[in-house]
FIKOLZA-1660 file (N, C-alpha, C; in steps of 0.1 Angstrom, whole numbers, plus 5000, padded with zeros to 4 digits):
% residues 74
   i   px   py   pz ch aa at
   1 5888 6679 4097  A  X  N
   1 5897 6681 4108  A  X CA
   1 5911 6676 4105  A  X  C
   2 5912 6667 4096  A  X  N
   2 5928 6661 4091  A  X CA
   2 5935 6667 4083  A  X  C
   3 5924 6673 4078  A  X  N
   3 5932 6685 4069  A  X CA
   3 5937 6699 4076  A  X  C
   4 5930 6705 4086  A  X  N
   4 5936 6714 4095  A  X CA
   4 5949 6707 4100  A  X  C
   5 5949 6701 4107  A  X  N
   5 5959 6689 4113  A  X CA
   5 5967 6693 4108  A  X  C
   6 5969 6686 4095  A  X  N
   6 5983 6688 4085  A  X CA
   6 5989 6700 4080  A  X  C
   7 5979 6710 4080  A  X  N
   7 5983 6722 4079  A  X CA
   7 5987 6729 4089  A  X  C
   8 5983 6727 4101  A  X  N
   8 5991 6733 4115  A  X CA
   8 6007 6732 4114  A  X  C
   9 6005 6712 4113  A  X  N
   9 6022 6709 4116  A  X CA
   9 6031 6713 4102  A  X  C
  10 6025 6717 4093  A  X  N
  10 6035 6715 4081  A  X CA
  10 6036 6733 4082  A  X  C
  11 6029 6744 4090  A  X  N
  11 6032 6754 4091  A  X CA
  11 6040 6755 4101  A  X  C
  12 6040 6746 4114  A  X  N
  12 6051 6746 4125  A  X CA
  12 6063 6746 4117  A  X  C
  13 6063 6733 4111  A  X  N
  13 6073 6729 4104  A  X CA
  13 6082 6742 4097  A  X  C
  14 6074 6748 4090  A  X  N
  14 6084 6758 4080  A  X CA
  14 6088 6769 4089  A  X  C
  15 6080 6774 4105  A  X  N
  15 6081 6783 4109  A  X CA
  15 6094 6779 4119  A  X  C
  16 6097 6765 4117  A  X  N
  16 6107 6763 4127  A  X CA
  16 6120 6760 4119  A  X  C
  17 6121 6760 4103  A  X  N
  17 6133 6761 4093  A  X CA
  17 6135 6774 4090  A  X  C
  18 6123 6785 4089  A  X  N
  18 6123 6800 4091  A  X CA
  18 6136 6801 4107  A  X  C
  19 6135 6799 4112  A  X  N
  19 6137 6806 4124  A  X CA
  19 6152 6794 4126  A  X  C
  20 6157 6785 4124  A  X  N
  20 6166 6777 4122  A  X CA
  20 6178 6784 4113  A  X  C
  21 6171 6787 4098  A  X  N
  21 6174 6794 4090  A  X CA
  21 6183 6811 4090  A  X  C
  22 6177 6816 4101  A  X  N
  22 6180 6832 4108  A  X CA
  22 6189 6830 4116  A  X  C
  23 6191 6820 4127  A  X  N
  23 6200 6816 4134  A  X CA
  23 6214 6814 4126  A  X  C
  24 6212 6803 4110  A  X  N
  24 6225 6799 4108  A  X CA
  24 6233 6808 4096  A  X  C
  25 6223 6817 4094  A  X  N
  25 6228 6825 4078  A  X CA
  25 6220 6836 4082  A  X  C
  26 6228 6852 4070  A  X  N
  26 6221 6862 4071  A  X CA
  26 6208 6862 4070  A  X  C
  27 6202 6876 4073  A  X  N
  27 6191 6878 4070  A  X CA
  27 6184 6876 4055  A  X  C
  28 6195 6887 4050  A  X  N
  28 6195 6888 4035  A  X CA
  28 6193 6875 4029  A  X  C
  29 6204 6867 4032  A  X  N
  29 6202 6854 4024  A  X CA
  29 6190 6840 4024  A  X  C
  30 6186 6843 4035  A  X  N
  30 6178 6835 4040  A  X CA
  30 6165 6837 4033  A  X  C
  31 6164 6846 4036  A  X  N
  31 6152 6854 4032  A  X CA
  31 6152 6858 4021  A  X  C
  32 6161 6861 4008  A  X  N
  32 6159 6858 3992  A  X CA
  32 6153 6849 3989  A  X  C
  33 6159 6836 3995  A  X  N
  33 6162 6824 3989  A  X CA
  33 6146 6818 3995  A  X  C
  34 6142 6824 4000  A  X  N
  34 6128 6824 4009  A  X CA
  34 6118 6830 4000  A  X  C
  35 6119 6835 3991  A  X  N
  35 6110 6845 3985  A  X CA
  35 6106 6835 3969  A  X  C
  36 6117 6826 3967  A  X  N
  36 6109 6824 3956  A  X CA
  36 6099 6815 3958  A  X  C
  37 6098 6807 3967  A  X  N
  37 6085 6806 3969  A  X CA
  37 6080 6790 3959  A  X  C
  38 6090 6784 3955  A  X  N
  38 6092 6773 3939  A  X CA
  38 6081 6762 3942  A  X  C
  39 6077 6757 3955  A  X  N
  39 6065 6749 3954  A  X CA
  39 6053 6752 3953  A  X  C
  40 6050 6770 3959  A  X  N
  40 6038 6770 3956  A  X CA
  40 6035 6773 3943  A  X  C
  41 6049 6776 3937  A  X  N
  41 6044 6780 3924  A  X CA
  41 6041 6766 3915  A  X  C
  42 6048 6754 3920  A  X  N
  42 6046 6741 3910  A  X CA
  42 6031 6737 3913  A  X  C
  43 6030 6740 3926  A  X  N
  43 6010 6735 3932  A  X CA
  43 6003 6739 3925  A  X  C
  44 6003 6749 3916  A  X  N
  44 5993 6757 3910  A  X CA
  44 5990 6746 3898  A  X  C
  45 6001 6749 3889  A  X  N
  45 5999 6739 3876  A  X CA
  45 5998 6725 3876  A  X  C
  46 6005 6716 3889  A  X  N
  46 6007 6707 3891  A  X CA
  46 5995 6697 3896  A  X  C
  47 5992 6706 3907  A  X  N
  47 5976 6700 3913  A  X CA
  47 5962 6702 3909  A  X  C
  48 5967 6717 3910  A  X  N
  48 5950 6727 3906  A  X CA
  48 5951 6727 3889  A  X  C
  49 5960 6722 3882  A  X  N
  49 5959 6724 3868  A  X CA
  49 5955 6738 3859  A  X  C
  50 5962 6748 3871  A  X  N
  50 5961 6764 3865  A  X CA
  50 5973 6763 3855  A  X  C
  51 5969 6779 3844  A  X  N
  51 5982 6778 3839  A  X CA
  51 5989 6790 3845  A  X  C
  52 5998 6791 3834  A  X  N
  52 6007 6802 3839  A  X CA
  52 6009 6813 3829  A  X  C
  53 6011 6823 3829  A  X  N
  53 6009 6835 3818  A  X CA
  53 6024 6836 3817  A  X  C
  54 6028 6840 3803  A  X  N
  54 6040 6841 3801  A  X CA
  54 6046 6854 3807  A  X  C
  55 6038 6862 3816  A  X  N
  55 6047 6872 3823  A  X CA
  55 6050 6869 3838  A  X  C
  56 6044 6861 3838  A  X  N
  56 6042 6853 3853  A  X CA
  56 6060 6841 3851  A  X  C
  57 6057 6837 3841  A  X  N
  57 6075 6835 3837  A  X CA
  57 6084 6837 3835  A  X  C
  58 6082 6850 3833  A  X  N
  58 6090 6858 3831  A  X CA
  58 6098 6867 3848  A  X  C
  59 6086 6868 3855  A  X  N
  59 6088 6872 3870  A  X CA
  59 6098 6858 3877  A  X  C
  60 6091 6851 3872  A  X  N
  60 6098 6836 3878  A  X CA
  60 6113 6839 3872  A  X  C
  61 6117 6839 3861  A  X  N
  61 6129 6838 3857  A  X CA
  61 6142 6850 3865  A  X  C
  62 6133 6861 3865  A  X  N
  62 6138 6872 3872  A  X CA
  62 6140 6870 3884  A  X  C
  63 6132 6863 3894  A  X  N
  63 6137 6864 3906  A  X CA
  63 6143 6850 3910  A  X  C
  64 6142 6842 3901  A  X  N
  64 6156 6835 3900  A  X CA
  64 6169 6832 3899  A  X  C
  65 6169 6843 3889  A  X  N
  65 6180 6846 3886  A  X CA
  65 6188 6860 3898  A  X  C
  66 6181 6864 3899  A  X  N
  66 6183 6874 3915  A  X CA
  66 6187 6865 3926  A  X  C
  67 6179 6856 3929  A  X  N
  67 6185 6846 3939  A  X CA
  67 6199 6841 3938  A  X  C
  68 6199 6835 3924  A  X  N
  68 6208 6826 3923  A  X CA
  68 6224 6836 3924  A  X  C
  69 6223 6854 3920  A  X  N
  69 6233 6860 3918  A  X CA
  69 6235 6865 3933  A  X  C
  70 6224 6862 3943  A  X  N
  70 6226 6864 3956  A  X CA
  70 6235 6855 3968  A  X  C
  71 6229 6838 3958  A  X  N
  71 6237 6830 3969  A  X CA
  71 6255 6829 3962  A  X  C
  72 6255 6834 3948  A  X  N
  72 6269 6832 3944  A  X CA
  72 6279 6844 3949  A  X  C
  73 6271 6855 3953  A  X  N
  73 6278 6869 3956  A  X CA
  73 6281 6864 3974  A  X  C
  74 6277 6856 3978  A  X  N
  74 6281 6859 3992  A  X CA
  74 6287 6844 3998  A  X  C
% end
């Protein structure tokens, strides 16, 4: 039950920096910068001790680099 718990509020939580987020910046930006997604990708190797395939790094690198040419273009 403590573990549901935490997962309710910590999804309130993002659904109320989602929607905080739309209010104070575009769509576009928000939501790039939303997509990479960088902790769940650290949980994987970090917690669960998965690895990662080197094309799987390679996507990472790409859509970081997409981001990053997103928040400097605007």
């Amino acid at each position: 039950m403590a573990g549901a718990g935490l997962v309710g509020l910590t999804s309130m939580a993002g659904s109320l920096c989602w929607f905080t987020a739309s209010m104070l910046q575009t769509v576009a930006l928000f939501y790039g910068v939303g997509q990479i997604e960088l902790f769940s990708v650290l949980i994987g190797p970090l917690v669960f001790k998965e690895r990662i395939s080197a094309k799987a790094y390679a996507g990472i690198g790409l859509l970081m680099t997409s981001i990053v040419t997103l928040i400097i273009t605007t």
